[in-house]
ROLUMBA-334953 format. One line per field, with one value per residue (C-alpha): residue number from 1; z, y, x. Coordinates in nm, 2 decimals, padded with zeros to 4 digits. Each point is the difference from the previous one (the first is absolute). Layout:
num (NUM | ...)
up (Z | ...)
north (Y | ...)
east (X | ...)
REM end
This chain:
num (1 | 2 | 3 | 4 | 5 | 6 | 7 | 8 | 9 | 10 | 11 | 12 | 13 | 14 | 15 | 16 | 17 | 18 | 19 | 20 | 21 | 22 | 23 | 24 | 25 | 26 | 27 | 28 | 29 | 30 | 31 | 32 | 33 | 34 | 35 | 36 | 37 | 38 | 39 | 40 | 41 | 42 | 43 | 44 | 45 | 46 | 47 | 48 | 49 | 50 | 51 | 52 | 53 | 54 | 55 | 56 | 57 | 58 | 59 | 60 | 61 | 62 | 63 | 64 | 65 | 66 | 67 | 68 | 69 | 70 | 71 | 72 | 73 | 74 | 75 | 76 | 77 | 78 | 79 | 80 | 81 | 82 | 83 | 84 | 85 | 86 | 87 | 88 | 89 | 90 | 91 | 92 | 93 | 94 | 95 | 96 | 97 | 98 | 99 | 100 | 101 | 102 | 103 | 104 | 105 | 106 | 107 | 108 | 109 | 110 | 111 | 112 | 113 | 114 | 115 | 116 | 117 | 118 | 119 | 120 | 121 | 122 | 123 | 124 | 125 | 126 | 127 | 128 | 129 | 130 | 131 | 132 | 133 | 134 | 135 | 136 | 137 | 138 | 139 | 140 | 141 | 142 | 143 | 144 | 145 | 146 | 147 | 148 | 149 | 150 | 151 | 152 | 153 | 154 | 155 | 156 | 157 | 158 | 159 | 160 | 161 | 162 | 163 | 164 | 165 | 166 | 167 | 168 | 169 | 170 | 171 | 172 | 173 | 174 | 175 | 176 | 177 | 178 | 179 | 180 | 181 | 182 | 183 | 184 | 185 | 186 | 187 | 188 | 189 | 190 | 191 | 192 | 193 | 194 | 195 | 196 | 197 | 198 | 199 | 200 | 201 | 202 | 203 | 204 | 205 | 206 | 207 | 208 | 209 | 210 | 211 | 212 | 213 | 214 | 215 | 216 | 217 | 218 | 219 | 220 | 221 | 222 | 223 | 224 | 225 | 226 | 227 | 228 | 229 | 230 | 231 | 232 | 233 | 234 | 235 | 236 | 237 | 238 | 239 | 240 | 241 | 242 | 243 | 244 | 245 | 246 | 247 | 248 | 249 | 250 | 251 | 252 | 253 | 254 | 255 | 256 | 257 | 258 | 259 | 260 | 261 | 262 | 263 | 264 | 265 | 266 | 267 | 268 | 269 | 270 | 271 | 272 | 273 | 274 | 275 | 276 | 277 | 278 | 279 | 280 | 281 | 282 | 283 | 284 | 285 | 286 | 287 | 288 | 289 | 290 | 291 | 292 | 293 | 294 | 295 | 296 | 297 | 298 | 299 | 300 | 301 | 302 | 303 | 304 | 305 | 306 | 307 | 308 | 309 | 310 | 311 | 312 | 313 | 314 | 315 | 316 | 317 | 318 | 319 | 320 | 321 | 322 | 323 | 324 | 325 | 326 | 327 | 328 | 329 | 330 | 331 | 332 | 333 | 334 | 335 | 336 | 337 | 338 | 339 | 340 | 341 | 342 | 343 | 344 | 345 | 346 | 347 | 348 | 349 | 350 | 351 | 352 | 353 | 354 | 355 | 356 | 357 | 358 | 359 | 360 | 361 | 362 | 363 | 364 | 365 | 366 | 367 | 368 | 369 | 370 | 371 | 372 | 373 | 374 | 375 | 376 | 377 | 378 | 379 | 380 | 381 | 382 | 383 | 384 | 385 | 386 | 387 | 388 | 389 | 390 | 391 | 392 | 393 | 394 | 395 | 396 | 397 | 398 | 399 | 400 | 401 | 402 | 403 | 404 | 405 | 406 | 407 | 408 | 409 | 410 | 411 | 412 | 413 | 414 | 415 | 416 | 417 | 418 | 419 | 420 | 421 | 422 | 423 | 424 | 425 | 426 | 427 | 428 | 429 | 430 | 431 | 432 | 433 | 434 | 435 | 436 | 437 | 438 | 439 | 440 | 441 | 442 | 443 | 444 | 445 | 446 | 447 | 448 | 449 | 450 | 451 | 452 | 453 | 454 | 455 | 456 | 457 | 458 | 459 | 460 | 461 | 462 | 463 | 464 | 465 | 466 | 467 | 468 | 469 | 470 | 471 | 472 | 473 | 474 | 475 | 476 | 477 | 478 | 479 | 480 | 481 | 482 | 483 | 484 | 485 | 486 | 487 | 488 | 489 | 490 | 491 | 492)
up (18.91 | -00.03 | -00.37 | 00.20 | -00.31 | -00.10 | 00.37 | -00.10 | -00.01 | -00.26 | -00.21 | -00.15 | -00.28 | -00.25 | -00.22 | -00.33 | -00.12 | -00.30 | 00.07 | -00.33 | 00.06 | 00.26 | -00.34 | -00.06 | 00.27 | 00.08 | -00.38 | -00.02 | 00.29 | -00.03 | -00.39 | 00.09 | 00.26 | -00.20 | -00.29 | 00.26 | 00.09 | -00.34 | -00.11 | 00.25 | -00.14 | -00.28 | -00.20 | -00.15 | -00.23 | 00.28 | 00.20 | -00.29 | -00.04 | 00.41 | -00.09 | -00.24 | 00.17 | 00.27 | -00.22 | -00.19 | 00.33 | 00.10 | -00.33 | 00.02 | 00.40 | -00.15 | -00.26 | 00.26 | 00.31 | -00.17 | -00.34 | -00.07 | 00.09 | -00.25 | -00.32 | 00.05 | -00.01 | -00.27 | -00.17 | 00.00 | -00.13 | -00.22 | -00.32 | 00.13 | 00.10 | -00.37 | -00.08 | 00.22 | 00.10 | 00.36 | -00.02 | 00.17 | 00.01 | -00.28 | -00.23 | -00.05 | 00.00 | 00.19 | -00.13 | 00.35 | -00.19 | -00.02 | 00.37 | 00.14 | -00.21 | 00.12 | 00.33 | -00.03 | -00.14 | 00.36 | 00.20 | -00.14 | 00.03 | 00.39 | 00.06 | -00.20 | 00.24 | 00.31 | -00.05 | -00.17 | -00.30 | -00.32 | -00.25 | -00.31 | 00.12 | -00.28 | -00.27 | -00.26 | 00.12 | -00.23 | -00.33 | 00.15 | 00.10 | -00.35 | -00.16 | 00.26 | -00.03 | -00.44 | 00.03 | 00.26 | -00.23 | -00.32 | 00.22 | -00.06 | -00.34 | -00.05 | -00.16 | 00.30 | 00.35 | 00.22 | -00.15 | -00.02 | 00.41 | 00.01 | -00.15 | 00.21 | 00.34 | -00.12 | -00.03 | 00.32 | 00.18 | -00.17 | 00.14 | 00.36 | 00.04 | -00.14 | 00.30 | 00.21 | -00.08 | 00.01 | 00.35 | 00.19 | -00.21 | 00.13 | 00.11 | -00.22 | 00.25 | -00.10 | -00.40 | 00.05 | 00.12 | -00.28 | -00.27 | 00.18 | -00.15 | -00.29 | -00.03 | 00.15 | -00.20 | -00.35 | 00.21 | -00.01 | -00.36 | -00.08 | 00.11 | -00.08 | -00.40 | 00.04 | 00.14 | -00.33 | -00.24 | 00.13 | 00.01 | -00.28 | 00.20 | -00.13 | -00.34 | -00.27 | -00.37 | -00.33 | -00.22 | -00.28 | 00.29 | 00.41 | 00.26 | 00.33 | 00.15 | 00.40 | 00.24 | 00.33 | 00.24 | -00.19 | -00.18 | -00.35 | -00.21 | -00.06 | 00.36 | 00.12 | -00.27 | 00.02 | 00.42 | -00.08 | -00.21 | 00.29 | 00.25 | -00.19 | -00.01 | 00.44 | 00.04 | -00.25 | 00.12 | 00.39 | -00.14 | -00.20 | 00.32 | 00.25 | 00.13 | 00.35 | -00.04 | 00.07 | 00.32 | 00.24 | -00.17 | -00.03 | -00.34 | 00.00 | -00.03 | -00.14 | -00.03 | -00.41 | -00.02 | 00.12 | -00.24 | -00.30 | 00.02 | -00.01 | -00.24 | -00.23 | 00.10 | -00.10 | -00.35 | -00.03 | 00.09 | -00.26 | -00.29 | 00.10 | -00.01 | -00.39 | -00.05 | -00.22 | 00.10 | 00.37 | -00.16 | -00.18 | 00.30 | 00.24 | -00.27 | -00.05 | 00.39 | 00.07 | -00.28 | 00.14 | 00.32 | -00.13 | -00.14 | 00.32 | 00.25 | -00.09 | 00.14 | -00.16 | 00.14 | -00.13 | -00.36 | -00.02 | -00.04 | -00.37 | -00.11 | 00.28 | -00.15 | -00.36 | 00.05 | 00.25 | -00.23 | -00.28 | 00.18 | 00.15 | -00.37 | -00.10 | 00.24 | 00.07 | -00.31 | 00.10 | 00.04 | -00.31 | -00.12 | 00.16 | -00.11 | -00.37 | 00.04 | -00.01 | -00.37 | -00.08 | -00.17 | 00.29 | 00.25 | 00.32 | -00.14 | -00.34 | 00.21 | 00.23 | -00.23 | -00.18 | 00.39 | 00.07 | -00.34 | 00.13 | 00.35 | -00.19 | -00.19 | 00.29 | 00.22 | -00.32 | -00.03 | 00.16 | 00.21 | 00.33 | -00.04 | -00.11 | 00.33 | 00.22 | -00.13 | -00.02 | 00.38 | 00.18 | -00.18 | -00.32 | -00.26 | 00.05 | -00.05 | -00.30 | -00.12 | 00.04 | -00.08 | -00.33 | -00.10 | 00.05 | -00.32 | -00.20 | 00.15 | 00.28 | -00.22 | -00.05 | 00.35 | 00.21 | -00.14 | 00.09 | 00.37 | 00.08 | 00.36 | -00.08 | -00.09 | 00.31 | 00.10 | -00.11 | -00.37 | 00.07 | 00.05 | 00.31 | -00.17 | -00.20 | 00.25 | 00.30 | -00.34 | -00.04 | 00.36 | 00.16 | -00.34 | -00.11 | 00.37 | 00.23 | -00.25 | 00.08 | 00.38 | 00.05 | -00.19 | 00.23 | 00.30 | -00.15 | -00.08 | 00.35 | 00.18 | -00.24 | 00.03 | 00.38 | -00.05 | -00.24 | 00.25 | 00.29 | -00.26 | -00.05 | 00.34 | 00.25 | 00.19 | 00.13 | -00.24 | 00.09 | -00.07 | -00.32 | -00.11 | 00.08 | -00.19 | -00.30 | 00.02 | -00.01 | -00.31 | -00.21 | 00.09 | -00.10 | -00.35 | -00.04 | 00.09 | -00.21 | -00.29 | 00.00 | 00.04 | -00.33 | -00.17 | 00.32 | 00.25 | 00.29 | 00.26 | -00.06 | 00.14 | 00.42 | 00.12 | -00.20 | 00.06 | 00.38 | 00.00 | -00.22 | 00.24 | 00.36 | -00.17 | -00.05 | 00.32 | 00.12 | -00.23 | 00.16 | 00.37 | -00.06 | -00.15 | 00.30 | 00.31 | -00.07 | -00.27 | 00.08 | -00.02 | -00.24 | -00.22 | 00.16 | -00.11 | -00.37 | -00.02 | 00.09 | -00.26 | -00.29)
north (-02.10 | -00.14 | 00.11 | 00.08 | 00.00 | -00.38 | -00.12 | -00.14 | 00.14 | 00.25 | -00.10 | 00.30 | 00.16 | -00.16 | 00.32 | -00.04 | 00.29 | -00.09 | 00.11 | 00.17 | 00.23 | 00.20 | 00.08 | 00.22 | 00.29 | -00.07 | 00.03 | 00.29 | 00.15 | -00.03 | 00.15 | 00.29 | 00.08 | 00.00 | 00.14 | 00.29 | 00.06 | -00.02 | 00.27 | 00.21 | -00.01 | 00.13 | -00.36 | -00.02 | -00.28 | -00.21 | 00.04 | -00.11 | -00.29 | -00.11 | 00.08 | -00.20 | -00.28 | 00.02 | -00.03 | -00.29 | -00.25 | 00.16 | -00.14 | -00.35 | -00.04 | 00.06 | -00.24 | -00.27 | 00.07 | 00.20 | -00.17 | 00.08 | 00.40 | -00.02 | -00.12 | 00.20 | 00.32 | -00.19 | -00.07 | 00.34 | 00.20 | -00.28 | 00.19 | 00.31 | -00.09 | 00.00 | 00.38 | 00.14 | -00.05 | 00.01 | 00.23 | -00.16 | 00.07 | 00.04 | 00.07 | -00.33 | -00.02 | -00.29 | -00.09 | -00.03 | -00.34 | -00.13 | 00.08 | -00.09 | -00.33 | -00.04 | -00.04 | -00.19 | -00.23 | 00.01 | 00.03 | -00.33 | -00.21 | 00.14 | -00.14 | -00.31 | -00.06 | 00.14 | -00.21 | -00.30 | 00.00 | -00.14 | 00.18 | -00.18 | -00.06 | 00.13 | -00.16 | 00.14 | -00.02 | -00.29 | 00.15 | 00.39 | -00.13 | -00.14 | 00.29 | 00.17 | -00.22 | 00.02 | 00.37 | -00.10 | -00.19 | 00.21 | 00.28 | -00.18 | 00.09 | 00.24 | 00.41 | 00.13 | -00.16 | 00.27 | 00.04 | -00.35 | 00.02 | 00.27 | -00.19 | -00.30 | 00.21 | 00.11 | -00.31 | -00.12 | 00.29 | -00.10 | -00.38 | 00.21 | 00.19 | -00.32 | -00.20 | 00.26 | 00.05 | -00.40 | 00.02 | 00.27 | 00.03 | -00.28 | 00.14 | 00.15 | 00.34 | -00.02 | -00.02 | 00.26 | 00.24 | -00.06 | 00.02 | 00.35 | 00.05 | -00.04 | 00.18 | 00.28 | -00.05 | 00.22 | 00.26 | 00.19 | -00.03 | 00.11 | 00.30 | 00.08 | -00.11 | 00.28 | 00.23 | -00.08 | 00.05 | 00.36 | 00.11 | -00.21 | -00.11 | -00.36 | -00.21 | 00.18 | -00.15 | 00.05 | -00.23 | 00.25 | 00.21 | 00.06 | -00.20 | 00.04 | -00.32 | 00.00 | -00.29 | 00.18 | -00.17 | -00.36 | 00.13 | -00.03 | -00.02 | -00.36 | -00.08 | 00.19 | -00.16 | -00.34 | 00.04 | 00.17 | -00.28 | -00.29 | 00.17 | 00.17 | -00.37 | -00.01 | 00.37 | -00.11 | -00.32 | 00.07 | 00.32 | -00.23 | -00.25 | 00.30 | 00.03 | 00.13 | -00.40 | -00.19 | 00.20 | -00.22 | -00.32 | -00.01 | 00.18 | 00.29 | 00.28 | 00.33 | 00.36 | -00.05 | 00.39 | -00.02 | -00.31 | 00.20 | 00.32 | -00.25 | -00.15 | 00.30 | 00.16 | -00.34 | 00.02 | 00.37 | -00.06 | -00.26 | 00.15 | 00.28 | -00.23 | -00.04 | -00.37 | -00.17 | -00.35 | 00.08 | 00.11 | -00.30 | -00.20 | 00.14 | -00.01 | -00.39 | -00.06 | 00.14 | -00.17 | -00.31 | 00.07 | 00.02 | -00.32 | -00.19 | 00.16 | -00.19 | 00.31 | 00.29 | 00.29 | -00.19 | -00.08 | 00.30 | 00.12 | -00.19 | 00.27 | 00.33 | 00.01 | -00.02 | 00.31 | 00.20 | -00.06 | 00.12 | 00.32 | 00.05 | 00.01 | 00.24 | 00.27 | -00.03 | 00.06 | -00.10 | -00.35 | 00.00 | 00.18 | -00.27 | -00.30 | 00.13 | 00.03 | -00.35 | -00.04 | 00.28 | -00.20 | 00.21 | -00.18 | -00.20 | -00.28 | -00.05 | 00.09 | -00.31 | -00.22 | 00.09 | -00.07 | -00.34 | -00.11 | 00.10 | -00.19 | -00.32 | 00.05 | 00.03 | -00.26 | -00.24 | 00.06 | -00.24 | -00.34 | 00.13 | 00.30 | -00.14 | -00.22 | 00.24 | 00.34 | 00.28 | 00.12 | 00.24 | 00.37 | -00.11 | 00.12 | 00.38 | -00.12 | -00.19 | 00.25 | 00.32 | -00.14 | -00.27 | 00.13 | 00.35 | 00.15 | -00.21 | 00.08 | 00.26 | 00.22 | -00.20 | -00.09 | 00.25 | 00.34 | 00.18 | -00.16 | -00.08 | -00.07 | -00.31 | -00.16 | -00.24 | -00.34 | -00.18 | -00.06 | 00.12 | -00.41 | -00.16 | -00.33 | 00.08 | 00.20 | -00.25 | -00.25 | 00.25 | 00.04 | -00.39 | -00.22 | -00.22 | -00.19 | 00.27 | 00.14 | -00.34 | 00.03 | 00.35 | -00.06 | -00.35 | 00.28 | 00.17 | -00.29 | -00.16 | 00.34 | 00.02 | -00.35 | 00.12 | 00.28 | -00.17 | -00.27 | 00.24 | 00.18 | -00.33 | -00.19 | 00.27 | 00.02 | 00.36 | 00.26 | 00.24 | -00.26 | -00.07 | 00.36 | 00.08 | -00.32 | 00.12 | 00.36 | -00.20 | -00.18 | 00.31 | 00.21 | -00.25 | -00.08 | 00.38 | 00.05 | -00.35 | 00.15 | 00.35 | -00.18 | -00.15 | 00.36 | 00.20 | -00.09 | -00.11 | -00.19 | 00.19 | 00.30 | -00.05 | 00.20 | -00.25 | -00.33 | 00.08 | 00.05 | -00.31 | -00.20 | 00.15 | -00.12 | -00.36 | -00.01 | 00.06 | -00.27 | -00.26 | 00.12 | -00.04 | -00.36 | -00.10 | 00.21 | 00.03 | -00.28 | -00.34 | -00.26 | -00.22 | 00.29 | 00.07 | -00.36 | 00.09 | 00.31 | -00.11 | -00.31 | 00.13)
east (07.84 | -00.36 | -00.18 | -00.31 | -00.20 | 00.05 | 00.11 | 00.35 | 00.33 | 00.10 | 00.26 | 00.26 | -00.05 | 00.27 | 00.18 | -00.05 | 00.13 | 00.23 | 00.37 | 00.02 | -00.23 | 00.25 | 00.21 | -00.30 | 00.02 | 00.41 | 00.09 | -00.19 | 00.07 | 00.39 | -00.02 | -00.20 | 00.24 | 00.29 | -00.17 | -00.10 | 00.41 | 00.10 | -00.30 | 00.13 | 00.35 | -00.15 | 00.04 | -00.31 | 00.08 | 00.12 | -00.30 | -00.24 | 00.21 | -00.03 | -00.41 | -00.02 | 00.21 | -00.25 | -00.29 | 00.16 | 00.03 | -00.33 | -00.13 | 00.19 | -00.14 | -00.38 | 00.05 | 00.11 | -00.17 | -00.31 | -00.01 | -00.39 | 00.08 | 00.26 | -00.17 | -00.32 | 00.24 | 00.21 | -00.28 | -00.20 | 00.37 | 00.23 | -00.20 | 00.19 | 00.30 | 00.18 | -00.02 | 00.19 | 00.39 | 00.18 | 00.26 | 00.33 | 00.35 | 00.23 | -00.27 | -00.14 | -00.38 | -00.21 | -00.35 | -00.22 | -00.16 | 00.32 | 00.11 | -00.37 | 00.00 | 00.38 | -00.07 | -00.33 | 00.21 | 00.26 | -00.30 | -00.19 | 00.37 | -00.01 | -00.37 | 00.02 | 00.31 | -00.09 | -00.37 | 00.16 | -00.25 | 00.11 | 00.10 | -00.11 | -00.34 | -00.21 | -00.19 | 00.22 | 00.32 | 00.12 | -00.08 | 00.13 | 00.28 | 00.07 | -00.08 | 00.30 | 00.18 | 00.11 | 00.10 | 00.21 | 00.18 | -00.06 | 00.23 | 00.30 | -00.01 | -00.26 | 00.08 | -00.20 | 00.11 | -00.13 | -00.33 | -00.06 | 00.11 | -00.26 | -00.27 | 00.06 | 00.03 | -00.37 | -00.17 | 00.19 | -00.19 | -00.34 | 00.07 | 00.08 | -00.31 | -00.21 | 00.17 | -00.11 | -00.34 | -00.05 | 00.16 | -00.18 | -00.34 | -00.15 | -00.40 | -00.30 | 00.06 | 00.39 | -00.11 | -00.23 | 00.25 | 00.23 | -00.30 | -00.09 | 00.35 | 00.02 | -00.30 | 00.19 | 00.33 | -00.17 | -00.13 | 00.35 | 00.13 | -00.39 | 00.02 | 00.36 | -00.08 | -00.29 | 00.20 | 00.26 | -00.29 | -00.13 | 00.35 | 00.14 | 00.26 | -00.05 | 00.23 | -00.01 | 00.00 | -00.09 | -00.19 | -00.16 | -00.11 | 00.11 | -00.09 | 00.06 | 00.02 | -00.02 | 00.18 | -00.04 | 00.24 | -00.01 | 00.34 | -00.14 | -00.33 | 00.03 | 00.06 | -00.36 | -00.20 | 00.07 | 00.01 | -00.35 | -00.14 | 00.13 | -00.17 | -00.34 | -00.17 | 00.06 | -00.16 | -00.33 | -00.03 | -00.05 | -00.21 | -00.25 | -00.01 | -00.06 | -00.29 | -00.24 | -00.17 | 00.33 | 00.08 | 00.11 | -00.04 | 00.36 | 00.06 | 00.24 | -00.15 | 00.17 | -00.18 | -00.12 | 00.04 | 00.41 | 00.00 | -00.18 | 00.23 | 00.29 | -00.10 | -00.09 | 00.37 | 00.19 | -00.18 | 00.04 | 00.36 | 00.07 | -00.16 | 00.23 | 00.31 | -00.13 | 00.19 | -00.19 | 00.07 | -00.11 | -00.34 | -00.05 | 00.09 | -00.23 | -00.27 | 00.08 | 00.03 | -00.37 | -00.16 | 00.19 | -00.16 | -00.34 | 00.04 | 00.15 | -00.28 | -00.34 | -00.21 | -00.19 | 00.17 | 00.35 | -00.20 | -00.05 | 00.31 | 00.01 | -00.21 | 00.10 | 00.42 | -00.07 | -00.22 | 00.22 | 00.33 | -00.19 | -00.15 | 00.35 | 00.11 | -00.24 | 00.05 | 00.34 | 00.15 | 00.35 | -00.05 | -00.09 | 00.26 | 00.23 | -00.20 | -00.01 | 00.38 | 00.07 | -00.09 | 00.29 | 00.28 | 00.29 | -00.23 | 00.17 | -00.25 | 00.23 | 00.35 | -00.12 | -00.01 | 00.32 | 00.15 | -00.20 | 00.16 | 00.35 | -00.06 | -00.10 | 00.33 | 00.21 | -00.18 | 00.05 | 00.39 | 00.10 | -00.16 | 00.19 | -00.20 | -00.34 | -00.01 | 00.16 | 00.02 | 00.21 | -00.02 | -00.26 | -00.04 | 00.20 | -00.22 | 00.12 | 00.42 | -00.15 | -00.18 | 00.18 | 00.33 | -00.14 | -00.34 | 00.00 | 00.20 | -00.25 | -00.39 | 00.10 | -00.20 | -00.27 | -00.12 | 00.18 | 00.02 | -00.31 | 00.02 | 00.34 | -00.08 | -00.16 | 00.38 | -00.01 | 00.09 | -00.31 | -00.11 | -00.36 | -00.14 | 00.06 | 00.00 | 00.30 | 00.10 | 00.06 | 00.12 | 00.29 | 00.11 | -00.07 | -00.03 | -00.26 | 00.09 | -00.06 | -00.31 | -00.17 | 00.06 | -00.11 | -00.31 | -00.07 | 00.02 | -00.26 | -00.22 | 00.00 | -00.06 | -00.27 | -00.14 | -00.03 | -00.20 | -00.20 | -00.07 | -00.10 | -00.23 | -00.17 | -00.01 | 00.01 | -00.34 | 00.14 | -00.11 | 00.33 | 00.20 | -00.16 | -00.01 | 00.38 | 00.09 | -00.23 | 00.18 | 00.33 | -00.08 | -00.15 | 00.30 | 00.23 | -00.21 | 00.02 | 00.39 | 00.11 | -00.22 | 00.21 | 00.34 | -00.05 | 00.07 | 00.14 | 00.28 | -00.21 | 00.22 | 00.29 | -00.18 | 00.06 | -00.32 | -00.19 | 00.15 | 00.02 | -00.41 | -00.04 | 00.22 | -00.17 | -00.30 | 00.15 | 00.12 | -00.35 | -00.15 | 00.26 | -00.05 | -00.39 | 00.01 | 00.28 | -00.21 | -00.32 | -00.14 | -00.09 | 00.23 | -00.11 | 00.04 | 00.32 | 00.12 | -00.11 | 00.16 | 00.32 | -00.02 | 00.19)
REM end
């Protein structure tokens, strides 16, 4: 047949449909049918189960036929997914992060396959794979095996979803969609932590007087506030650079009054989580900002939080209620240190453990079974849920789990993801590229300065923001930079 258009033969149209998108509508399809029969024979357990089996390939075909689909939904739920429990069989319960990150992890094996991409591709996988690779070791004789297998199926999921991102993200539309996101992602656990403060539904505790802290979904007060202060400096920065002028000169633009009220509810919502640390890590993150961002509107802010954390103080009395607290000698401040002393002692027992550490999530078998008859009292009796597997500093923390080795490692992750961002903040001639880069870098100033007094990236709805965000940062400076700066980025 004759294309009468162009006025040469048409040539057929090639499928490219990927085969493993079929699993989609046949898993599904087949699960929901026998979940139907068993229903009807009155076996309602069974039929969740065939559900849920159906959702789970469902999930695993997105992820390697649809990958983009897949970590904008990841990506606007993960801070959710770590309250609630799946009920299954013999009265075991299943975290849905742990399942969804599971099968991220199957579904990124199947595309790297089925694609033939490399695996160890990104810019950090020498030093993350170091810093995996000591507890792997440490296991053989450390007190807590399956934790430390825990931990390390956790950062194996964070190195997943970076692959991911870095493989599919690869277009300024594509990174706007996942930035839309994130800025989606608080919405949920902002209203939910409201809804915990009118009804005081929230974490209760006593430090000379009630407070009601409020996590909404994030699974804890700690987790909301420090997911709050890594994702604050994105919502203020692209509200400060919105504006009617740049419309279609290719700045994003956002609606400022959406961006305002989202910004009012994230602050609202972490003074409400009243964690001290996350307070002074925001504060420290904006003022940062201000300094990094040469124009008025940003200068401006050197002068704008001083005066709203001290009118904040002065009409909600609570806060400074909380803040005062800290001077108290039963104070977590005094407990902390009493535990940062006992982690130097136990990463300096021994030269095996100062280099290699004690395996991931020791500190709570050290602590409860060594320390606790001696300061139990001190640090943990007024808040006894705060007994956890982290000593409240991530720098001693990571020390305990991966030794002065994997410490060193992790940290080099940081600081080339970081040197990235840094580089696309200064060289990029696009202003979105500059601006998510800049967001990147604040949030991270603000969540490194809280992890020197709070567990940080021990807390999963945190670190899996932190490491979307790195993802983003690499799949910019491989996709969409130039490459001279390309070649600079990739020299350690």
């Amino acid at each position: 047949m004759i294309n009468q258009r162009i006025g040469r033969p048409s040539t057929p149209r090639a499928d490219r449909r990927n085969p493993a998108w079929w699993i989609v509508p046949l898993g599904l399809a087949g699960c929901l049918l026998i979940g139907f029969v068993m229903g009807v024979r009155q076996s309602p357990m069974m039929a969740a189960a065939m559900l849920g089996a159906g959702i789970s390939v469902a999930w695993v075909a997105l992820v390697v036929a649809r990958p983009e689909f897949a970590l904008l939904i990841y990506t606007v739920l993960a801070v959710n997914l770590n309250s609630i429990d799946l009920p299954v069989p013999g009265g075991v319960r299943l975290s849905p992060d742990i399942l969804l990150t599971s099968l991220l992890i199957v579904g990124v094996a199947l595309r790297a396959l089925t694609m033939r991409r490399p695996v160890f591709s990104l810019p950090i996988t020498a030093p993350y794979l170091i810093f995996l690779a000591v507890p792997m070791v440490t296991m053989i004789w450390s007190p807590t095996p399956v934790e430390s297998m825990k931990g390390i199926f956790r950062f194996i999921s964070y190195y997943a979803i970076m692959w991911l991102i870095v493989d599919v993200i690869q277009s300024k539309e594509q990174l706007r969609h996942m930035v839309v996101a994130l800025l989606l992602a608080p919405i949920i656990p902002i209203l939910t932590s409201f809804l915990q403060a009118a009804t005081g539904g929230g974490q209760t505790i006593w430090a000379g007087e009630l407070f009601n802290r409020v996590y909404g979904l994030a699974g804890g007060p700690f987790t909301l506030a420090y997911f709050l202060v890594l994702l604050i400096p994105l919502v203020l920065i692209f509200l400060l650079e919105s504006s009617p002028e740049d419309a279609g000169s290719g700045v994003w633009q956002f609606r400022k009054g959406l961006l305002a009220l989202l910004l009012v509810g994230a602050g609202a919502a972490l003074l409400l989580t009243f964690i001290r640390g996350a307070w002074f890590a925001l504060v420290f993150a904006v003022l940062l900002l201000g300094l990094l961002r040469g124009s008025l509107r940003y200068r401006q802010l050197l002068l704008t939080i001083p005066v709203v954390a001290g009118s904040v103080l002065l009409i909600f009395s609570p806060a400074l209620d909380r803040l005062e607290q800290v001077a108290d000698p039963t104070s977590t401040l005094f407990g902390r240190i009493e535990v940062w002393k006992l982690a130097v002692d136990w990463i300096t027992t021994s030269p095996l453990a100062f280099l290699a550490g004690l395996g991931m999530k020791s500190f709570e078998y050290f602590y409860i079974l060594q320390a606790a008859p001696r300061i139990a009292g001190l640090y943990w009796r007024r808040e006894a849920f705060l007994i956890g597997n982290r000593p409240h500093n991530e720098i001693l923390g990571f020390w305990l789990d991966v030794g002065l080795i994997g410490l060193i490692a992790f940290i080099a992750s940081l600081v080339i993801v970081i040197r990235q961002a840094w580089r696309i903040f200064r060289r990029s001639d696009d202003q979105p590229l500059q601006l998510f880069a800049l967001a990147f870098i604040i949030g991270s100033a603000g969540i490194l300065f809280g992890a020197m007094g709070d567990n940080v990236f021990s807390q999963p709805s945190v670190a899996s923001y932190f490491w979307i965000m790195a993802g983003l940062i690499m799949a910019i400076t491989r996709h969409m930079m130039p490459a001279a700066v390309q070649d600079t980025a990739a020299t350690p």
